[in-house]
Phi, psi and omega in degrees: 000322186246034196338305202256172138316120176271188199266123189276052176242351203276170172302144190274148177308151183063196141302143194259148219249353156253017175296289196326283180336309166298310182274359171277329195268317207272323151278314176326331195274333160290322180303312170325305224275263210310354200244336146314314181061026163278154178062166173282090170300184185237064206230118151084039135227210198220124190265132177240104139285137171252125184253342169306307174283350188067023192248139163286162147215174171221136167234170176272119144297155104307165187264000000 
C-alpha cells in the first residue's frame, strides 16, 4: 500500500485507528445531548479536531 517509508516529519497516512472511535463517542454524546435537552447542541455547526495538535475548532454553517 505504501512502496516507500514517509519522511517522519510529513503527516501520518491514512486513519489514525482510535480517531473512528472517538468520533463515534462524540455523537453518540450529541444524540445523547438532543434526547435529553441537556446541554449545548452542536446543530448547525461544524466541529473540526486536529487530533495531531489536540485542537478543536467550532464554526456557524449557513443553510
Amino acid at each position: 500500500m505504501y512502496p516507500e517509508m514517509p519522511e517522519a516529519s510529513s503527516e501520518p497516512p491514512g486513519v489514525m485507528g482510535p480517531m473512528p472511535g472517538f468520533i463515534g463517542t462524540r455523537q453518540a454524546l450529541e444524540v445523547i445531548k438532543v434526547i435529553t435537552g441537556q446541554g449545548e447542541v452542536l446543530a448547525g455547526q461544524l466541529m473540526i479536531f486536529d487530533v495531531l495538535n489536540n485542537k478543536n475548532r467550532v464554526l456557524a454553517i449557513g443553510r
